[in-house]
C-alpha positions as CSV (number, residue, x, y, z in Angstrom):
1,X,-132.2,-11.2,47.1
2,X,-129.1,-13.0,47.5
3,X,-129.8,-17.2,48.0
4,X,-126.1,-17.5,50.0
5,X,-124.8,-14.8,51.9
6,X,-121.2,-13.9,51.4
7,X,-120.1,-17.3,49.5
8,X,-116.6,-17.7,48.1
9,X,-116.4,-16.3,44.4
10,X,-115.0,-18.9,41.9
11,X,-111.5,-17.7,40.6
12,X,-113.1,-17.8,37.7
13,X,-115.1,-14.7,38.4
14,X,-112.1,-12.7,39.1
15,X,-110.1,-13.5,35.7
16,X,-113.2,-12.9,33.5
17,X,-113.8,-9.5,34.9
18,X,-109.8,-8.6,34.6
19,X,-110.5,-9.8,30.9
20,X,-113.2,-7.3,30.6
21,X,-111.2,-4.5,32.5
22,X,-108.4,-5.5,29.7
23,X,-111.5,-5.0,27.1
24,X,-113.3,-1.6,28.7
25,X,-109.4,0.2,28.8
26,X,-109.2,-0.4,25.0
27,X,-112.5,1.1,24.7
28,X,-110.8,4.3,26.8
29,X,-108.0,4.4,24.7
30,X,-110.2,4.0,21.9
31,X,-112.4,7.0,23.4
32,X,-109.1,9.2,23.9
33,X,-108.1,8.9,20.4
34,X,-111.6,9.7,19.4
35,X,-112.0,13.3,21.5
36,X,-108.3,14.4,20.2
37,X,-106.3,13.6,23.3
38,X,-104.2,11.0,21.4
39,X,-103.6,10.6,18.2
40,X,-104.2,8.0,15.8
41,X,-108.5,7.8,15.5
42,X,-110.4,7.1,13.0
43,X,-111.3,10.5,11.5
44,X,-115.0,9.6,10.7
45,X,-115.4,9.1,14.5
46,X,-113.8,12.0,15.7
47,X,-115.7,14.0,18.6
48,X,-116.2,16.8,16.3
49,X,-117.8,14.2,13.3
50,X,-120.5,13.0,16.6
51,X,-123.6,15.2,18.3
52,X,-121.9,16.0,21.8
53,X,-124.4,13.1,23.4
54,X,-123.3,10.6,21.2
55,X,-119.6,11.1,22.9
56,X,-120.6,11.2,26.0
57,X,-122.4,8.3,25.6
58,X,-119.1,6.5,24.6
59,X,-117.5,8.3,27.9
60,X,-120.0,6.5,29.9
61,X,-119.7,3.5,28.2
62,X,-116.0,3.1,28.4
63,X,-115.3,4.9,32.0
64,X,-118.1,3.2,33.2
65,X,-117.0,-0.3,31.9
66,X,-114.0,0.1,33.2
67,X,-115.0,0.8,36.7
68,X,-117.6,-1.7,36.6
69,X,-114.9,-4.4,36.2
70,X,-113.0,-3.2,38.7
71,X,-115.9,-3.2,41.5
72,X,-116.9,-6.7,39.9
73,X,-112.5,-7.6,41.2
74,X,-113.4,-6.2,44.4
75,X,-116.8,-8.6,44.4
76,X,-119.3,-5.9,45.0
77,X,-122.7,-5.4,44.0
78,X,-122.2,-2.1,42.5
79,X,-120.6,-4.1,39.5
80,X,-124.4,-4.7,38.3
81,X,-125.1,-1.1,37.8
82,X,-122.3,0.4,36.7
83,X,-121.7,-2.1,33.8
84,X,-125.7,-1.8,32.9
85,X,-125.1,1.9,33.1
86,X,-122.3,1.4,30.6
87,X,-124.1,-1.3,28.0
88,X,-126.9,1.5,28.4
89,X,-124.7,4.0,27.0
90,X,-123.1,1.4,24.5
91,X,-126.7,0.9,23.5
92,X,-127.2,4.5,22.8
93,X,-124.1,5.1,20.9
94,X,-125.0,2.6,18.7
95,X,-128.6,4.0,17.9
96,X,-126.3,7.3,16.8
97,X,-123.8,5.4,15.0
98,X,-125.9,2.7,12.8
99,X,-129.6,4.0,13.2
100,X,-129.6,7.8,13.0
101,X,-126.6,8.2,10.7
102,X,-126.0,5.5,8.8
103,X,-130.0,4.7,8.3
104,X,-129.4,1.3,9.5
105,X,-126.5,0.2,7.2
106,X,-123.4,-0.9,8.7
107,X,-120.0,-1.1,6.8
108,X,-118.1,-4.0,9.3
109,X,-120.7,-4.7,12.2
110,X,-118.6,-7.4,13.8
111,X,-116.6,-4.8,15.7
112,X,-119.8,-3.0,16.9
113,X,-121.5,-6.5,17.7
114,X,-118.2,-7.8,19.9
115,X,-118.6,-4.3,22.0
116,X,-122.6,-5.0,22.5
117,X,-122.1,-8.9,23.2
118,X,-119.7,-8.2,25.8
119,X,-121.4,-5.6,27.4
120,X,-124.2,-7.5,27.9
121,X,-122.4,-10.7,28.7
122,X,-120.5,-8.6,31.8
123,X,-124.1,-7.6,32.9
124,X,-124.9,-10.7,33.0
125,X,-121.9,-11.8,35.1
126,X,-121.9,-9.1,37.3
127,X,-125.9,-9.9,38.1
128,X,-125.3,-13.6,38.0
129,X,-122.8,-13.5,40.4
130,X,-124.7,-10.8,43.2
131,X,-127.8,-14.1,42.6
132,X,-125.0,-16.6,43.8
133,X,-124.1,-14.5,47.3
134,X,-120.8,-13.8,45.5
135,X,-120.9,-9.9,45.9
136,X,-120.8,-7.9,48.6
């Protein structure tokens, strides 16, 4: 699948993926305010104010973020489908959060459409660069 086999990943590469490891563990500390372990949350987005699926979807999204960025450091092809695993999950958070509950209305959407923009640029990244022989 791969057009070169084992070229040298840009620097670039490397520094984008720390930035979205930087951006996946706020999401976990985000997620471990959210299921009581610290405090701080947002009440309305507590684990006991969210079906059980919709927080482990957000367990999935974050955890799985996190260690998609770091397999994407270590330039392997993992990367791919752990981050699509986690914008999966982001995408199913957010069918909870502004489809099911809210009926489609959302109160500040640029917060939710940052987190869904990301995710799928990382995908992207992490695919783009297994296409360019950059993964392993």
């Amino acid at each position: 699948m791969n057009n070169v086999i084992g070229a040298p990943a840009p620097a670039w590469l490397r520094i984008v993926a720390a930035l979205g490891l930087i951006w996946n563990l706020i999401g976990v500390y985000a997620y471990l305010q959210t299921v009581g372990v610290l405090g701080g949350g947002d009440p309305s987005m507590s684990a006991g104010a969210m079906p059980p699926w919709v927080t482990g979807a957000f367990a999935i999204a974050v955890f799985g973020g996190a260690l998609g960025c770091v397999v994407l450091l270590l330039l392997k092809r993992l990367a791919t489908w752990l981050l699509l695993l986690s914008l999966l999950a982001v995408l199913a958070q957010d069918l909870w959060a502004y489809v099911l509950r809210t009926g489609g209305t959302a109160e500040n959407p640029v917060l939710p459409l940052l987190v869904n923009v990301i995710a799928i640029l990382l995908v992207w990244l992490a695919y783009h660069a297994d296409k360019k022989g950059w993964l392993s």
